[in-house]
N, C-alpha and C positions, 0 to 999 in steps of 0.2 A: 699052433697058437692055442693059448688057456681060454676054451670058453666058461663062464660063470656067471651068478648072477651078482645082482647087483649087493640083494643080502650076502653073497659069500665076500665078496669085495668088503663088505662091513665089516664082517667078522672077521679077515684077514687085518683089516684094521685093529679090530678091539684084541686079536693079541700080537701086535705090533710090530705086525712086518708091513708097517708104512710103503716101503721103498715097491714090493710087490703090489701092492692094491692101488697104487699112484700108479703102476707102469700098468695095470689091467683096467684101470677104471677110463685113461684117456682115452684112448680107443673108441674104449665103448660111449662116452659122453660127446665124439666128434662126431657120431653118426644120429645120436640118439639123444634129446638134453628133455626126458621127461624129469618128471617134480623127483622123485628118487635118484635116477645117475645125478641130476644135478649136485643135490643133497651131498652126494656120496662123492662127486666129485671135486665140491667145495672143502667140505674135511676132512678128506686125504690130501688135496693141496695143502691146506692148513697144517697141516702133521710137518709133511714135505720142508712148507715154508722153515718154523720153526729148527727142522733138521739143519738144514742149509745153513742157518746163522749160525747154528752152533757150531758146524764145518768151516766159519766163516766164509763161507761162498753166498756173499753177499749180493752180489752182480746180480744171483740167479734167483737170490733170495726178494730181491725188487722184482724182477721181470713177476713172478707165481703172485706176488704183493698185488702185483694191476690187472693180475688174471682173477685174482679173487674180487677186484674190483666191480669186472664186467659181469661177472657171475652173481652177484649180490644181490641185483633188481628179480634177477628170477627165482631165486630163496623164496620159499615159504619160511618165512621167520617170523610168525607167530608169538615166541616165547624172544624173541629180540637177542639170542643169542648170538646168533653166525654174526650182526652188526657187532657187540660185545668185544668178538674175538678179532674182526679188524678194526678196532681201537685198541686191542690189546700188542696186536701186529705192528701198529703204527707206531707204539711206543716204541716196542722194541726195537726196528727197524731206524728210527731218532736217534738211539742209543749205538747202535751196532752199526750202522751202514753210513754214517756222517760222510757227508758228500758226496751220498749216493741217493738219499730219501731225504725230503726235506718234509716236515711236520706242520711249516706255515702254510706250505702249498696244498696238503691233503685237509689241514683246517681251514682254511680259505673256501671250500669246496664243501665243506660238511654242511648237512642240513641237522642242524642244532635242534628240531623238533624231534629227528628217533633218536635219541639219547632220551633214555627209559632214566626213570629215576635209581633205578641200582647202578647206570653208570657211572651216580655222581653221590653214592654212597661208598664211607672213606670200609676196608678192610680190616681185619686181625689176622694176620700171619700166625702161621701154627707157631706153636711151640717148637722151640729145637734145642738139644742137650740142656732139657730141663729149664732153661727161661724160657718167661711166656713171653705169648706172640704177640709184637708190637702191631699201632696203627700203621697202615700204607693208604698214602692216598686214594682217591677213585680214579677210577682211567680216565674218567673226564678232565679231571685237576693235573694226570700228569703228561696227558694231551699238553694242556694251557702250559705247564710248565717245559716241554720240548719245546715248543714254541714261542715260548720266554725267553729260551737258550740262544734259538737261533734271531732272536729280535735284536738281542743284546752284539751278535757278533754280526752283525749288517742292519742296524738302524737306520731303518730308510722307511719314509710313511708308508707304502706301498707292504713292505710287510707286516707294520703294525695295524693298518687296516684289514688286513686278512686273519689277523686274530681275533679283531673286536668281537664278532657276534659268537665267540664258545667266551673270550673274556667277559661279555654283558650277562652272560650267561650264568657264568661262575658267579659274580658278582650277586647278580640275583639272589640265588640261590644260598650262598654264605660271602655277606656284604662286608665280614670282618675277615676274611680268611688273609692272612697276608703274602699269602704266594698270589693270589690274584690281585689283591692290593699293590705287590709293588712293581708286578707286571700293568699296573693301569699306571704307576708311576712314570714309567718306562714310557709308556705309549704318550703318556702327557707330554715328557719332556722332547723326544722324537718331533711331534705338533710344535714346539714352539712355546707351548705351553708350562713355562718354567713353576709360575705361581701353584699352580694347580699340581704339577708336581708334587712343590714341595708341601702341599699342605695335604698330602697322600703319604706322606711320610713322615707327620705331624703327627698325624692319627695313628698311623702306625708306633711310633716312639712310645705312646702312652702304653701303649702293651707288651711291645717288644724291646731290646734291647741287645739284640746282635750286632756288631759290629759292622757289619756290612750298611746296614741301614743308615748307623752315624756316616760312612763315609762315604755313601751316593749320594744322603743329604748333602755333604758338605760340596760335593761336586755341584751342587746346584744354586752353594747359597756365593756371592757376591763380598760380602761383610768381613774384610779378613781375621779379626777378630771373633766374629762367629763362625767360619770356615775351622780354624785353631781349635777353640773347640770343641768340636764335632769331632776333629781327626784326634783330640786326647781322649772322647770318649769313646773314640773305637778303639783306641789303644787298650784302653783301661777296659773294655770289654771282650777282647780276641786273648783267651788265655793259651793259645800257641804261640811264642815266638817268633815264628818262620811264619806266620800267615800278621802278623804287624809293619814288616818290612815297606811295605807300600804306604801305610799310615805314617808310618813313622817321617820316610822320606818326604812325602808330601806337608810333613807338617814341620820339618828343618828348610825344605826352600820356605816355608811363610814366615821363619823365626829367623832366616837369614842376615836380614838387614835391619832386626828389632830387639833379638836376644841373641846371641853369637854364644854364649855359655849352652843356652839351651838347643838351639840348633844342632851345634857340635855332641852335645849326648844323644840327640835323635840320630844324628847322620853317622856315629860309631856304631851306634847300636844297633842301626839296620846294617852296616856294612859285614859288621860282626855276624848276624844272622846269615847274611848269603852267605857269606865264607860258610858258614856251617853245612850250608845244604850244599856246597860246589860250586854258587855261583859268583861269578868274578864280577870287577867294580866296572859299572858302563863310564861312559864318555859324563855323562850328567853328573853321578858322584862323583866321580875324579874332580872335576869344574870344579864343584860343592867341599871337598877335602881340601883343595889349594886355597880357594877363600877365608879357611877356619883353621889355616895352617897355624899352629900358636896360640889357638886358642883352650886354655882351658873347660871342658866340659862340666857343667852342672852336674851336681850327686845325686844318684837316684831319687835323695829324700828332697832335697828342690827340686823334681820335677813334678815327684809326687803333689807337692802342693801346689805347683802351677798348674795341673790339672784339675786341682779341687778350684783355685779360685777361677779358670775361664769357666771354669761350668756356673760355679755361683753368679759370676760374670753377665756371661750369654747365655745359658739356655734354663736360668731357673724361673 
């Protein structure tokens, strides 16, 4: 058996044979969890951890995740790093371990006072072949946003209560930011709370104008005339073809039984798109193509203008 100390276990880390200072350090940290093994044996896990994801061994990569857990309270973390790097962990493990880690459950549980202000200050990525380094969020913000992710695919109050306080947070701290804004959207509508929704994405409109925004609003608004559009100005704002398909179709059932020229240009147009990307006609368009059998479609350039005037319409 290697005995060593705890500085050589360091420096076996600092040049990178992780895998050996992880298998010397346990040992020695089961017998022994002074302020150093500890140390030393929280950021050799950490090394560990990170290896694992990249091996996709993710399983194991959660099990060493709740082992950094337990180990946390007894960190001398001083300079708030070791917390830093499991919010940095957490993102990843959101990203990489889906259905294996969940981001509401470990936000739920975060105590929102040691979140230092560098964790909620946004980055600059290096430069790489020659362009410069764009902004990336702060790991606070893409916390909120992993758990934005999973809010959206299980809407049920119970998770959207367990984001509130890193959401009030964010809020706080940038009241305009719209990845937090339209996760409070989210949490409003979840509540029951439609109004309030929609006027979080009111506020947002005035600055933004992605497409998505036009068409969660529209999911929330009632008015089928203002629903319409909403969904032509998502149109008129997603400049990929293949990411309109769902606007598109959403807004041929509202023209269904109002415009059947224009209907039928949305309902080809999307059908057109899947074909492109491989996907075949569900049970709904088919319905939606036998109703419009015969019908001539509207020309790009009247549609053009039915879009100019619902907006004059309804949303000016």
């Amino acid at each position: 058996m290697i005995t060593m100390t705890v500085k050589e276990v360091f420096e076996l880390r600092k040049q990178g044979r992780i895998e050996e200072a992880y298998e010397i350090i346990r040992p020695m940290y089961a017998v022994h969890k002074g302020k150093y093994t500890t140390l030393c044996m929280f950021w050799t896990a950490s090394d560990i951890l990170k290896k694992r994801v990249g091996e996709q061994r993710c399983d194991e990569a959660v099990k060493i995740f709740q082992a950094l857990l337990r180990i946390l309270p007894s960190i001398d973390d001083h300079d708030g790093k070791a917390h830093s790097s499991i919010y940095y962990e957490a993102v990843t493990l959101a990203k990489e371990a889906k259905g294996k880690f969940s981001m509401l459950d470990f936000v739920g549980q975060l105590k929102i006072e040691e979140l230092r202000p560098d964790d909620w200050k946004t980055i600059v990525a290096p430069p790489v072949d020659g362009r410069p380094g764009h902004p990336v969020p702060s790991v606070a913000q893409q916390m909120l946003t992993c758990a934005f992710h999973e809010i959206q695919e299980s809407p049920t109050p119970d998770n959207a209560l367990k984001a509130m306080p890193l959401l009030q947070e964010a809020l706080r701290r940038h009241p305009y930011d719209k990845g937090s804004l339209r996760c409070q959207a989210a949490v409003y509508r979840i509540m029951g709370e439609r109004e309030k929704a929609a006027a979080v994405y009111g506020q947002l409109l005035v600055r933004h104008h992605d497409s998505y925004l036009y068409a969660e609003l529209a999911e929330l608004t009632d008015d089928p005339g203002r629903k319409a559009a909403l969904y032509c100005q998502a149109i008129q704002n997603q400049k990929q073809e293949k990411f309109r398909t769902g606007y598109r179709l959403e807004l041929a059932r509202l023209l269904l039984e109002r415009d059947r020229p224009k209907a039928a240009c949305e309902l080809y147009k999307c059908v057109a798109a899947r074909k492109a990307q491989g996907h075949g006609v569900t049970r709904d368009i088919q319905q939606m193509l036998q109703q419009l059998q015969g019908v001539a479609p509207a020309t790009d350039a009247e549609q053009q203008v039915f879009y100019r005037r619902m907006a004059a319409k309804y949303l000016a």
